[in-house]
MINU-903721 format. One record per residue: residue number from 1; residue in one letter; x, y, z of N, C-alpha, C in turn. Coordinates in steps of 0.1 Angstrom, whole numbers. Example, Ala and Ser with C-alpha at 12.3 -4.5 7.8 and 13.67 -1.06 7.14 Angstrom:
2
1|A|132|-57|78|123|-45|78|132|-33|78
2|S|128|-22|71|137|-11|71|129|0|79
This chain:
345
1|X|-1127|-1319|-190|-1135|-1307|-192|-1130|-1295|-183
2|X|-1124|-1282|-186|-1118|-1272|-182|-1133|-1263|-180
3|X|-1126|-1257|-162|-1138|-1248|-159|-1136|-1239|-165
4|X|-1149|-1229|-163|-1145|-1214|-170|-1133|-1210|-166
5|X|-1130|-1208|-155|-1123|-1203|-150|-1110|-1204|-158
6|X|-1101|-1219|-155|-1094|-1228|-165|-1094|-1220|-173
7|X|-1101|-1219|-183|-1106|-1216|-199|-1097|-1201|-199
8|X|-1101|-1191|-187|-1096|-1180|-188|-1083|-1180|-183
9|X|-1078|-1191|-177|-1065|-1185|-176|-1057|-1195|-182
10|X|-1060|-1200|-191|-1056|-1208|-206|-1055|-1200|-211
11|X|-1067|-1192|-215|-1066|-1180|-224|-1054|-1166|-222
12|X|-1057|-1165|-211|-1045|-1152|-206|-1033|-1158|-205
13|X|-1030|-1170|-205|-1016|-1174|-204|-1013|-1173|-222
14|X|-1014|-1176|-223|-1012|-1176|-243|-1014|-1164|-249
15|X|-1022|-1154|-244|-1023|-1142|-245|-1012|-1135|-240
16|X|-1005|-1137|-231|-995|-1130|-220|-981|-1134|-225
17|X|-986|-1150|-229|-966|-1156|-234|-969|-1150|-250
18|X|-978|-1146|-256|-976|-1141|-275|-977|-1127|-272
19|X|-976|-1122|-255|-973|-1106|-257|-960|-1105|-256
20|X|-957|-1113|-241|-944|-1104|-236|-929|-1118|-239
21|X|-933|-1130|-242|-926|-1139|-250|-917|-1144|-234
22|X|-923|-1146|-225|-917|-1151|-210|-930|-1158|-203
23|X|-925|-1168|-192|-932|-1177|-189|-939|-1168|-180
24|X|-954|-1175|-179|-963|-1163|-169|-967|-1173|-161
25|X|-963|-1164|-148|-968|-1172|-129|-978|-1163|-127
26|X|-985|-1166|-117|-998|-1168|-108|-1000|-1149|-106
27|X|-987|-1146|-103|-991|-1128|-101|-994|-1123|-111
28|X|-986|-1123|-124|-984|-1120|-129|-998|-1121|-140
29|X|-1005|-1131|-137|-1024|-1133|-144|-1024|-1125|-137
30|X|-1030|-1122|-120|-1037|-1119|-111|-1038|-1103|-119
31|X|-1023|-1098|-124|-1021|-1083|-124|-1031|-1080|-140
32|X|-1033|-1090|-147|-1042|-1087|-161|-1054|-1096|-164
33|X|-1059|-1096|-148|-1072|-1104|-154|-1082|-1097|-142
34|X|-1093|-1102|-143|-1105|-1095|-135|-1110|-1110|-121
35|X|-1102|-1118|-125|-1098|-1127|-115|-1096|-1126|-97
36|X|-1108|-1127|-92|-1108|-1122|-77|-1102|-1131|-67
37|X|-1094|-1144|-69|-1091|-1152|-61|-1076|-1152|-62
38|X|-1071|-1162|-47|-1057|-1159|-46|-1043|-1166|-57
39|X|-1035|-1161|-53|-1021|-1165|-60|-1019|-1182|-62
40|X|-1028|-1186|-49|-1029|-1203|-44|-1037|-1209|-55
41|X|-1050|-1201|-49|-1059|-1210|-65|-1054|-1211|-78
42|X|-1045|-1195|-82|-1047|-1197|-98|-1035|-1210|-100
43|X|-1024|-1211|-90|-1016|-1217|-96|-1016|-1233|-94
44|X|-1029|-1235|-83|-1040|-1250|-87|-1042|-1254|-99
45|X|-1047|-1239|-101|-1055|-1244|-123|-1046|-1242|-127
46|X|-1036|-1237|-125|-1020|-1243|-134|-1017|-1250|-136
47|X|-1014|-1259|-125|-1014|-1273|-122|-1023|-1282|-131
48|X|-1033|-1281|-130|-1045|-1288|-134|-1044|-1288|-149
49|X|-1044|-1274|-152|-1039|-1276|-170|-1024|-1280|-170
50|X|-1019|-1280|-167|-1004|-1288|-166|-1006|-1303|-172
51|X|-1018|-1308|-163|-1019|-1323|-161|-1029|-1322|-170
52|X|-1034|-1316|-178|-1044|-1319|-191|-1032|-1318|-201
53|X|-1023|-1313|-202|-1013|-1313|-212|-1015|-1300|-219
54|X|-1022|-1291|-216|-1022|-1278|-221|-1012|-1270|-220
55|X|-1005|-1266|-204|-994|-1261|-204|-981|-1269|-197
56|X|-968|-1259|-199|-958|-1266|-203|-947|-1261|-188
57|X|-945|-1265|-178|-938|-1256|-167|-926|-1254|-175
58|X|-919|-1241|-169|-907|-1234|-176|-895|-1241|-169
59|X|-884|-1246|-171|-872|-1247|-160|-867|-1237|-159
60|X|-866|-1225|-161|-858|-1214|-153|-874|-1203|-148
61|X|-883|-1207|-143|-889|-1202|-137|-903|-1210|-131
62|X|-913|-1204|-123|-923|-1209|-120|-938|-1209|-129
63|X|-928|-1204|-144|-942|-1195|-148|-945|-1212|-157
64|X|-952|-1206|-163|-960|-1218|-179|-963|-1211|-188
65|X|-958|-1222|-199|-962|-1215|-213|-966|-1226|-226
66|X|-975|-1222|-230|-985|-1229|-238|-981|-1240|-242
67|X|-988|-1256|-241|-980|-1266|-248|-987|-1265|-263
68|X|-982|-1275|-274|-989|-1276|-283|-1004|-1280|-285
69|X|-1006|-1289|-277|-1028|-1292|-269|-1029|-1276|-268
70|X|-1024|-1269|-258|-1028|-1257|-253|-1030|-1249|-264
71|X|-1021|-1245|-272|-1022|-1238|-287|-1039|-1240|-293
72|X|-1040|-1258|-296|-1050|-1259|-307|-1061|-1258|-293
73|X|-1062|-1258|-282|-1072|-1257|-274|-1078|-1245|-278
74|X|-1074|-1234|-276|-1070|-1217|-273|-1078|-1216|-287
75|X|-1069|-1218|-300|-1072|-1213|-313|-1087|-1219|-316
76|X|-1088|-1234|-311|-1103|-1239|-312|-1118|-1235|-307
77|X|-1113|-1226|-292|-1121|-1224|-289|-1127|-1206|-289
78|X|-1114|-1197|-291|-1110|-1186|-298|-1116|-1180|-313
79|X|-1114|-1184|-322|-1117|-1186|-335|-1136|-1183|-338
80|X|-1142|-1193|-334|-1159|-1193|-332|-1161|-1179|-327
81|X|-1155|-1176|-319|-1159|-1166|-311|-1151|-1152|-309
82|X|-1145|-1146|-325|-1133|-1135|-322|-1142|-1125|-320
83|X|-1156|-1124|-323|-1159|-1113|-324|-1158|-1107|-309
84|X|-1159|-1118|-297|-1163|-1116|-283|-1146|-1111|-277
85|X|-1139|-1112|-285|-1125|-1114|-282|-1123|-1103|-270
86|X|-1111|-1104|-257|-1112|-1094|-249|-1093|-1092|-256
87|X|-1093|-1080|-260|-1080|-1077|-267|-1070|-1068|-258
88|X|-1059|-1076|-252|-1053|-1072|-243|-1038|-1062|-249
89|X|-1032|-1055|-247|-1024|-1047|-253|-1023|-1048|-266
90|X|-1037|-1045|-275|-1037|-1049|-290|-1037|-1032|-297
91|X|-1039|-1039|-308|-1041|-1025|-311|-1048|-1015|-310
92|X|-1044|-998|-314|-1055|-993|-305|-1065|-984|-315
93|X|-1073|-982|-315|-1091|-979|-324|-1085|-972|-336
94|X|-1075|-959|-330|-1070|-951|-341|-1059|-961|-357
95|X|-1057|-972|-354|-1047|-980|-358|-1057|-988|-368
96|X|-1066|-993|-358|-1079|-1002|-368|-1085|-991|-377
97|X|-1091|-980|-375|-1095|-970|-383|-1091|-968|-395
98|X|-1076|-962|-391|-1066|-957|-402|-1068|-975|-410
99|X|-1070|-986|-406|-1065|-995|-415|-1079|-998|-426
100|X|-1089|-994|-421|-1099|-993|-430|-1100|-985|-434
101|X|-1097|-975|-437|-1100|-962|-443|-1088|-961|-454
102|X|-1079|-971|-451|-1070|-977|-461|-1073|-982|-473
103|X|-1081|-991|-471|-1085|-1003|-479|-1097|-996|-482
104|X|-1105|-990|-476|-1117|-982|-484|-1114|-974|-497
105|X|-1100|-967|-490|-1097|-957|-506|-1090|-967|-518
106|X|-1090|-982|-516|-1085|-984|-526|-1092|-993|-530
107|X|-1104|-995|-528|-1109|-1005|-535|-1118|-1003|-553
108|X|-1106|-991|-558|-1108|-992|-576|-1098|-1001|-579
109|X|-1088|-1004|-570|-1077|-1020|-574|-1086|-1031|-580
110|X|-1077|-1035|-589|-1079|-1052|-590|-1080|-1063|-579
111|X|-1087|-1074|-578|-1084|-1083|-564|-1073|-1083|-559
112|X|-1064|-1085|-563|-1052|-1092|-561|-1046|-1080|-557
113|X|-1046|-1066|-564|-1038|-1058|-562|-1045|-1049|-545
114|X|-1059|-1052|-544|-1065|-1049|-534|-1059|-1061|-520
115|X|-1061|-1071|-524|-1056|-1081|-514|-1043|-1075|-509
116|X|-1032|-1074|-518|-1016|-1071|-514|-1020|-1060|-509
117|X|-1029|-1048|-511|-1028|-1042|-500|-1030|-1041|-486
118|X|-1040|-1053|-486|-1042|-1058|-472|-1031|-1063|-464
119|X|-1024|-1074|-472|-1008|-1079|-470|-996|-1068|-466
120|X|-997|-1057|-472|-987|-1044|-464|-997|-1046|-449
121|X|-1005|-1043|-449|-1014|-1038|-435|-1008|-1050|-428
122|X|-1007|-1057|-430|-1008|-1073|-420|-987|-1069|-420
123|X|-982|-1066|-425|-966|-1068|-428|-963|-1056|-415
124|X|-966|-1044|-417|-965|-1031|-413|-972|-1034|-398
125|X|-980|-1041|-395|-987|-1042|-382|-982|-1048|-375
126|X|-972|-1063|-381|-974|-1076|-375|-959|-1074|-372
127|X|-948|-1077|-387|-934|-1075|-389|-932|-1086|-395
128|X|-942|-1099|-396|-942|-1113|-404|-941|-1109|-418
129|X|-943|-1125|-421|-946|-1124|-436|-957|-1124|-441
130|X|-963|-1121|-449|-979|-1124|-456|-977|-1130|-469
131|X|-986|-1133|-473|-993|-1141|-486|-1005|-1134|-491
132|X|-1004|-1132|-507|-1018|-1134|-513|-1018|-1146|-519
133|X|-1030|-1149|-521|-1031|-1165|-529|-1047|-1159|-539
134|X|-1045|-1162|-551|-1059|-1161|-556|-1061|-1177|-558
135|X|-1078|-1178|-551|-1083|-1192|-548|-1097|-1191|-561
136|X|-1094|-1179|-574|-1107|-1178|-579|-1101|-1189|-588
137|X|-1118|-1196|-594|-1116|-1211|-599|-1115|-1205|-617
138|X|-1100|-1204|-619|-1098|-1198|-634|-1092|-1209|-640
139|X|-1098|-1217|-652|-1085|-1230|-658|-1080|-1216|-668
140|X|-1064|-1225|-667|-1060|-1218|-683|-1056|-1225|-694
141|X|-1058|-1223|-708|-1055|-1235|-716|-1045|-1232|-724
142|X|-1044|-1242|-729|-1034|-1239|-744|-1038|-1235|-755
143|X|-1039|-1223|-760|-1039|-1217|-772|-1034|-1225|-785
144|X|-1019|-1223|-783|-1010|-1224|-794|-999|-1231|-791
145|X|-994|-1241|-792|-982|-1250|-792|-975|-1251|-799
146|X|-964|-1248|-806|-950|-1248|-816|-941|-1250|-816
147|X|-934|-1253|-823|-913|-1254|-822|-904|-1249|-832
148|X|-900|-1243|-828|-888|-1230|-839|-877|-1239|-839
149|X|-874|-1245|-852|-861|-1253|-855|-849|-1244|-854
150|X|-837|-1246|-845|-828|-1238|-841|-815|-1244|-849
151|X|-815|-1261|-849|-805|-1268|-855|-810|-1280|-851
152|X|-804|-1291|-862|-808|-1304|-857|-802|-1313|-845
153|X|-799|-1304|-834|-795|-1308|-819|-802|-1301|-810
154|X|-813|-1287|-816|-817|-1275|-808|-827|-1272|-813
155|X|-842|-1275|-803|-852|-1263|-803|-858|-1255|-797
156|X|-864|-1249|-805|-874|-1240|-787|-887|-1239|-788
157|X|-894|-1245|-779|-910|-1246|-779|-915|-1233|-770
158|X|-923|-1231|-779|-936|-1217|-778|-946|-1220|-772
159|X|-955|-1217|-763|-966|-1218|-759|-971|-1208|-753
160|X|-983|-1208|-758|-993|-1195|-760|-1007|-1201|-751
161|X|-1011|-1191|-740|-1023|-1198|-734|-1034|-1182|-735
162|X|-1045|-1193|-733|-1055|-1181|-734|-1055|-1173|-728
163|X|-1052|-1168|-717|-1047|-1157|-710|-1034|-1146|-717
164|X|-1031|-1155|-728|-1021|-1143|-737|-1008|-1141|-732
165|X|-1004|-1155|-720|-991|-1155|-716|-985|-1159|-728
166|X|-973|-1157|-731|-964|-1166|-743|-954|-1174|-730
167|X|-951|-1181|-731|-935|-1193|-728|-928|-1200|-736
168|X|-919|-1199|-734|-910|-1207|-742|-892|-1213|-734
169|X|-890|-1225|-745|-883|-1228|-733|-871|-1236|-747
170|X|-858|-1240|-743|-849|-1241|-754|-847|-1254|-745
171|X|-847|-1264|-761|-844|-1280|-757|-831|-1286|-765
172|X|-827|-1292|-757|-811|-1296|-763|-813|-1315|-766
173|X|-814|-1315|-779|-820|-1326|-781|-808|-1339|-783
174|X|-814|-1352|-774|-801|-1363|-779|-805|-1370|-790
175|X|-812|-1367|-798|-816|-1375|-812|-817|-1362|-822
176|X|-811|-1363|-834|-812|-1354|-846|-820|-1353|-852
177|X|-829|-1340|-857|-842|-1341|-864|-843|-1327|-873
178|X|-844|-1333|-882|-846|-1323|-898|-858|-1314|-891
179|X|-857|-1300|-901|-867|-1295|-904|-879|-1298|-907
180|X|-884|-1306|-915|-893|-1313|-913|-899|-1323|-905
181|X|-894|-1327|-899|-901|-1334|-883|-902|-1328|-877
182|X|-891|-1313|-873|-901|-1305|-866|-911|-1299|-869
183|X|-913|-1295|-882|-927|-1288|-883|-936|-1299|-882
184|X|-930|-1315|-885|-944|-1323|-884|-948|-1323|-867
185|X|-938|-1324|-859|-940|-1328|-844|-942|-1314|-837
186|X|-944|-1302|-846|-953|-1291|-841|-961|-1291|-836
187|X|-966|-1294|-854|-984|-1297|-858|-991|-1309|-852
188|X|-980|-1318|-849|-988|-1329|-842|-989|-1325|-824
189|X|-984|-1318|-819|-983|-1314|-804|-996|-1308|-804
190|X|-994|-1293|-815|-1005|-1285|-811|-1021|-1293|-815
191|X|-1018|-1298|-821|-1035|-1307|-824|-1039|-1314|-809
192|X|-1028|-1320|-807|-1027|-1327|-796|-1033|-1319|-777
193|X|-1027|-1305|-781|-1030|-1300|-765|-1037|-1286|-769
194|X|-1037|-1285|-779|-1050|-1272|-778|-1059|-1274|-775
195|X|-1069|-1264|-766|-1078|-1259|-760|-1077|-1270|-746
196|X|-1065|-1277|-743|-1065|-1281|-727|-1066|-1274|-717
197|X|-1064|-1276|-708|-1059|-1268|-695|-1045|-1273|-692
198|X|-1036|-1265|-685|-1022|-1267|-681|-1020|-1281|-676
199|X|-1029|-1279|-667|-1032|-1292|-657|-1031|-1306|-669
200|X|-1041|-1309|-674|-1041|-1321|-686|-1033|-1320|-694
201|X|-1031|-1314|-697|-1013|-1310|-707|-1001|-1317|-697
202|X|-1002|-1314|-689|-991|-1321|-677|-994|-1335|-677
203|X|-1004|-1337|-679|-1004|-1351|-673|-1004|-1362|-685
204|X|-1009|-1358|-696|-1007|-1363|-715|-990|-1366|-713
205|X|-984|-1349|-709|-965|-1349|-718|-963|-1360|-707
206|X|-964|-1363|-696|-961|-1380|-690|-964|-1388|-691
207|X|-974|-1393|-701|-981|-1402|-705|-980|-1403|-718
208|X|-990|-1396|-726|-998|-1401|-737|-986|-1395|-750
209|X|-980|-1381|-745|-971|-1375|-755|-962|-1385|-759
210|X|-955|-1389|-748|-942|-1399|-753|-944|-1412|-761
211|X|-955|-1415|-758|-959|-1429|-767|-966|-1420|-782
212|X|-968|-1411|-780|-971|-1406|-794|-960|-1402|-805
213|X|-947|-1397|-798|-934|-1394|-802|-929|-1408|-803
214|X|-933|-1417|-798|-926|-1430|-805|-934|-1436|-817
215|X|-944|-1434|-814|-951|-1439|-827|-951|-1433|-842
216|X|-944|-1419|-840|-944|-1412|-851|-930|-1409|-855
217|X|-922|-1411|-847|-911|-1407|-850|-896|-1415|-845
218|X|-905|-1427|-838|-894|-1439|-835|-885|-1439|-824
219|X|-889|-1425|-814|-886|-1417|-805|-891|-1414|-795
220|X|-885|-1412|-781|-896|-1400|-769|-888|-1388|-771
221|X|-897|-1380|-763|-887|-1362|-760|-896|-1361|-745
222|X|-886|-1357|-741|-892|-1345|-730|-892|-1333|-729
223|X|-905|-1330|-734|-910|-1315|-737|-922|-1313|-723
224|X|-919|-1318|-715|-928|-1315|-696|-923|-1304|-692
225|X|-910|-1292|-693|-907|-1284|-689|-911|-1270|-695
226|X|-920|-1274|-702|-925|-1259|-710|-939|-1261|-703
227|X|-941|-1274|-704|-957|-1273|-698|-953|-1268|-683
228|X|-945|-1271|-676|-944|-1268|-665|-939|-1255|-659
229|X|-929|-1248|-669|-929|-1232|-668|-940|-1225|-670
230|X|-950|-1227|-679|-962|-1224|-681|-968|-1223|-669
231|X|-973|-1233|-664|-978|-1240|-654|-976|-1226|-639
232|X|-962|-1224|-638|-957|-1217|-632|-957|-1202|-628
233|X|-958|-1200|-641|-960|-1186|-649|-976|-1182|-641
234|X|-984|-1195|-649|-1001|-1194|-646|-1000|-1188|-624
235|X|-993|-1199|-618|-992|-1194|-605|-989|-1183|-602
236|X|-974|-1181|-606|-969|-1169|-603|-980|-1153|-603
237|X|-991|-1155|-614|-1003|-1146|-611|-1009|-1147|-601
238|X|-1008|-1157|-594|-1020|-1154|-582|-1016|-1161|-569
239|X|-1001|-1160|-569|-996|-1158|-555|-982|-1150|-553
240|X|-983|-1139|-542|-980|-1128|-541|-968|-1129|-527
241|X|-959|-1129|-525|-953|-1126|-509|-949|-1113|-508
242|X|-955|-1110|-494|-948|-1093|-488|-940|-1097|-478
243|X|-928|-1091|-472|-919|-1091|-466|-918|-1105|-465
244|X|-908|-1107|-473|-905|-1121|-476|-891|-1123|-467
245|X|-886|-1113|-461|-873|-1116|-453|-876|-1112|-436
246|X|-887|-1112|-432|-888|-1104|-423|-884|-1121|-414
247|X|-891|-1128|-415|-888|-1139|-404|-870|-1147|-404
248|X|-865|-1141|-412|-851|-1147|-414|-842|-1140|-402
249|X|-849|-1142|-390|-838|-1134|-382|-837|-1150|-372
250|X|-821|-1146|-366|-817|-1159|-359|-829|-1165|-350
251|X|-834|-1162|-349|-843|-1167|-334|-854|-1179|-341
252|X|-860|-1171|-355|-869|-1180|-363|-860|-1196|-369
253|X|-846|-1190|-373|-839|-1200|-377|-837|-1210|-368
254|X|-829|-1203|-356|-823|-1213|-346|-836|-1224|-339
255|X|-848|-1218|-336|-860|-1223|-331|-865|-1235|-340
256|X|-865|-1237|-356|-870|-1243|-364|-860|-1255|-368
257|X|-847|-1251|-369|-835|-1258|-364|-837|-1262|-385
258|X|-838|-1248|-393|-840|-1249|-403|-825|-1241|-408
259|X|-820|-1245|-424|-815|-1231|-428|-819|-1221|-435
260|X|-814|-1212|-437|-819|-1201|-445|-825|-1205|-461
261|X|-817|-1214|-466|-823|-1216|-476|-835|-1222|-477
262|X|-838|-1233|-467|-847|-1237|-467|-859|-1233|-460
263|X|-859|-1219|-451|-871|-1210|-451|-873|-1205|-464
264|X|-864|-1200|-470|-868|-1190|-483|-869|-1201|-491
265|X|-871|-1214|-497|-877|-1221|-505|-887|-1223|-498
266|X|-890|-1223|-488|-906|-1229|-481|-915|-1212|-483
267|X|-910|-1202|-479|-917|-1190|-485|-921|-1191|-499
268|X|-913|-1190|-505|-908|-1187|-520|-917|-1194|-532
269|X|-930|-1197|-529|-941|-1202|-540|-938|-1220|-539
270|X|-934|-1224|-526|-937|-1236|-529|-942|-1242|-527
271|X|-945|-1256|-531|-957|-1264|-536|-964|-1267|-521
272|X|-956|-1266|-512|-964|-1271|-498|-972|-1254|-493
273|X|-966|-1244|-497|-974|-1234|-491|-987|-1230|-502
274|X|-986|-1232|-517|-994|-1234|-521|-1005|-1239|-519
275|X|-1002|-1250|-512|-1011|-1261|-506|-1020|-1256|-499
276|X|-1012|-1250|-485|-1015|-1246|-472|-1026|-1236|-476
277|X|-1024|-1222|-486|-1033|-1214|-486|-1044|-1215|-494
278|X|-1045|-1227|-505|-1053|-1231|-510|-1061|-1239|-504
279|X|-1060|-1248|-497|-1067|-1260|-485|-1082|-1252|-482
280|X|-1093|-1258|-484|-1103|-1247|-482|-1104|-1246|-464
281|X|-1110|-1240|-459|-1110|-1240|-447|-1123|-1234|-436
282|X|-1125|-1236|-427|-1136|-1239|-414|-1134|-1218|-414
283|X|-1145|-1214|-419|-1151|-1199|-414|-1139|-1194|-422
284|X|-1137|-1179|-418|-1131|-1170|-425|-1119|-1166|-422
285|X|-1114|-1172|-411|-1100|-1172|-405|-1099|-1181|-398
286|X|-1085|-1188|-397|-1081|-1203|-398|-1063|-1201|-393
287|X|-1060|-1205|-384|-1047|-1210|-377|-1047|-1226|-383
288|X|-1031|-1228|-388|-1024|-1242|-390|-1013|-1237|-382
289|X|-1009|-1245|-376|-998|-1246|-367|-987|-1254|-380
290|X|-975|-1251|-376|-966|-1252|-383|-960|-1273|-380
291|X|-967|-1277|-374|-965|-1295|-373|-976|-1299|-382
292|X|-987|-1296|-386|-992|-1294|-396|-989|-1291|-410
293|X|-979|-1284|-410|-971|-1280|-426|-974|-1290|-434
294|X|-969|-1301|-431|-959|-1316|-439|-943|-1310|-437
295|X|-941|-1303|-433|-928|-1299|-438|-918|-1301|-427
296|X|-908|-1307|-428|-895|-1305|-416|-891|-1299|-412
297|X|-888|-1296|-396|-885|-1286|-391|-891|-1270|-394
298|X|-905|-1272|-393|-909|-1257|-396|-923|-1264|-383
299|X|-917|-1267|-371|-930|-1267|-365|-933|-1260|-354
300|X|-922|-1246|-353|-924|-1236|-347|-928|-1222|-355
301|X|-934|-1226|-364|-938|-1216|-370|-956|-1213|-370
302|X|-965|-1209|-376|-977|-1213|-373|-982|-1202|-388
303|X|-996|-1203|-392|-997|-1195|-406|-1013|-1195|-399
304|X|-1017|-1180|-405|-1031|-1178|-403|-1035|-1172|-412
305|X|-1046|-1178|-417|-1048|-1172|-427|-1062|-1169|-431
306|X|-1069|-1158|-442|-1082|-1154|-439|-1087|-1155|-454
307|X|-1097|-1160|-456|-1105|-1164|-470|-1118|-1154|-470
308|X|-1119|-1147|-486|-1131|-1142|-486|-1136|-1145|-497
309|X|-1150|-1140|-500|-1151|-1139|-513|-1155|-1125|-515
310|X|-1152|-1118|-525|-1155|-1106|-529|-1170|-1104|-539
311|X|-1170|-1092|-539|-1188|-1088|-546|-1185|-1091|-560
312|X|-1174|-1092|-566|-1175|-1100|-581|-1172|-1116|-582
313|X|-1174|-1122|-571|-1171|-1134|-568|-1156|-1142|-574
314|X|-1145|-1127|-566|-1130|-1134|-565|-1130|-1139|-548
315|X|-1123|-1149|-551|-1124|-1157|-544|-1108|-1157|-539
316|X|-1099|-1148|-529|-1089|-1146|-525|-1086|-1150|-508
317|X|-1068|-1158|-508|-1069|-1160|-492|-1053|-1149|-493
318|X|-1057|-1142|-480|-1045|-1139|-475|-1044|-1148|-459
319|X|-1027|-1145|-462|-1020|-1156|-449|-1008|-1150|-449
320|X|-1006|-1153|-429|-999|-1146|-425|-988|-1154|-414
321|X|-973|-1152|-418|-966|-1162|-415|-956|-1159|-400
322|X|-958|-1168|-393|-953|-1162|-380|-947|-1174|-369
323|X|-941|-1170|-357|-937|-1177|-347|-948|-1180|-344
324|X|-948|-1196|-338|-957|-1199|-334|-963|-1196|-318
325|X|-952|-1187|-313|-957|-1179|-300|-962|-1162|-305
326|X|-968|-1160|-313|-970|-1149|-324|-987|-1146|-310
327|X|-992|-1134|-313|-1000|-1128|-303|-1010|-1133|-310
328|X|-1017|-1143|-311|-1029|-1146|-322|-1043|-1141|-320
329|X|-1046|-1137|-310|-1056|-1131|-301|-1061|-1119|-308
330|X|-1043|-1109|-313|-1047|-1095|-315|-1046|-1102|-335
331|X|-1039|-1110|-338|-1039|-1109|-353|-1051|-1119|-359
332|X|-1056|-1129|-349|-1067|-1132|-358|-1078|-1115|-356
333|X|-1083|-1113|-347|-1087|-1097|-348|-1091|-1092|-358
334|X|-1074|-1088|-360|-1067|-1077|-374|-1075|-1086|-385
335|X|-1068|-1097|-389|-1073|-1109|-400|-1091|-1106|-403
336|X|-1093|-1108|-393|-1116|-1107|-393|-1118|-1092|-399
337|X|-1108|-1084|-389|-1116|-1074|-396|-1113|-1067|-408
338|X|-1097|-1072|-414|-1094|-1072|-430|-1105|-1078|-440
339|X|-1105|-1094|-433|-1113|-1099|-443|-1128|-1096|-446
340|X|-1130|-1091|-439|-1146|-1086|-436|-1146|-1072|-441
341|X|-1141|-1067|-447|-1136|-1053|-452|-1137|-1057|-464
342|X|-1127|-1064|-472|-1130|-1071|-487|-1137|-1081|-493
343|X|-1145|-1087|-481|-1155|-1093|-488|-1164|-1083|-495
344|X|-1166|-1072|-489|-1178|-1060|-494|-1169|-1051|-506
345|X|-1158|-1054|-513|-1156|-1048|-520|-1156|-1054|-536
């Protein structure tokens, strides 16, 4: 059990290493806190959090800097309570103002197009990456399912969803089939998945489709990639990245001991960040630390992210992607008082 005291200079140390990104010693609190005792005491409760495993002693100095305990301590006990937050070289009134008076003039946007403008604010403030995610509960279905006979080695399947996306996708087939099988194994598809949702459609073409194609035609096909561009497409509406290259500088790379390609596929709409900003979550702003991902070597990274629901009951998260020594103090903040801005819109 950490005294208050403790508490505060847990706090100011993680505050001090996500300002100035160097280990912080005993003067160095004394000079940014309201702390009336000596150099001796504070660097007792250094100690002391040392030996709870909160912080981490530096080898090229005397200072300490947040362990991973220390992180979820801070964010755990932080979070409940931002509104109390004491915001130390954060931003300043004129900055918060201008950022609502932002979002005030635009709220004739659509959600999403309102959200992304929150996402510049968070990009432009921070220098990270952001996320929109729409989390509103929309199925989409299949309309219209078809196949345009190209030749009897070649077709291309159509799919039409109620949202009035069209897809289509060109199949290079190893079994030969007349004109007439394909209009029959059109007609039998679309009977088959109209009025589904994407979702059940996916899960039929690996199951139930192929035993249906053998039964009628002596045959399987794999036609899972149209449902799955679809599928894609449907995403690609309701998740958004802004400065999607901002963290590609050596320091994020060499730290994560990742490559380039594989930040920009972990950015880049996939299935594990999907995940992450979909995940419902505790209040209206939410730190995951990057050992949390699932993902390898991304566990110096950390994602925060802020869920609202709006006055026509859209249901959007933005998230914001960063070092895990990132100033969380001043961006959960920023985050509360974004999201608390668009929930009223």
């Amino acid at each position: 059990m950490l005294t208050p005291r403790q508490q505060q200079i847990l706090s100011l140390i993680v505050q001090l290493y996500g300002e100035q990104k160097e280990p912080v010693g005993s003067n160095t609190l004394l000079r940014h806190s309201v702390l009336t005792v000596s150099p001796a005491t504070i660097r007792n409760d250094m100690k002391a959090l040392e030996h709870e495993g909160l912080l981490i002693k530096a080898h090229t100095s005397s200072g300490r800097i947040p362990s991973k305990a220390g992180y979820h301590y801070y964010v755990n006990q932080l979070i409940p309570n931002y509104e109390q937050l004491e915001i130390i070289n954060s931003f300043d009134e004129s900055q918060i103002n201008g950022m609502i008076q932002e979002l005030l003039s635009k709220k004739h946007l659509d959600p999403v197009q309102l959200a992304q403008t929150a996402a510049d604010i968070l990009v432009s403030m921070t220098g990270y990456t952001a996320f929109v995610h729409d989390n509103t509960d929309m199925m989409v279905t299949i309309k219209e399912f078809r196949f345009v006979y190209l030749n009897d080695a070649q077709i291309i399947g159509v799919l039409l969803t109620d949202q009035g996306h069209v897809v289509n996708h060109l199949f290079d087939l190893d079994e030969r089939l007349t004109t007439d099988q394909v209009k029959q194994m059109s007609q039998l598809l679309h009977d088959e998945l109209k009025g589904l949702s994407l979702d059940e459609a996916k899960r039929r073409m690996k199951i139930t489709i192929p035993l249906l194609m053998q039964r009628h035609f002596g045959k399987q096909f794999d036609f899972l990639p149209l449902i799955t561009s679809a599928l894609n497409q449907a995403k690609g509406q309701r998740y958004l990245v802004v400065g999607k290259y901002n963290l590609l500088d050596s320091s994020v790379i060499r730290d994560n001991k990742l490559s380039l390609k594989d930040l920009l596929n972990f950015i880049d709409e996939s299935q594990e960040m999907d995940q992450l900003l979909a995940k419902p979550q505790r209040g209206s702003v939410e730190v995951i630390f990057g050992y949390d991902f699932g993902v390898e070597h991304l566990n110096k990274l950390s994602l925060i992210k802020g869920t609202y629901t709006d006055s026509q009951q859209n249901t959007m998260t933005i998230g914001l992607l960063g070092p895990h020594h990132m100033s969380y103090h001043r961006i959960i903040y920023l985050m509360n008082q974004l999201v608390t801005q668009l929930s009223k819109s």
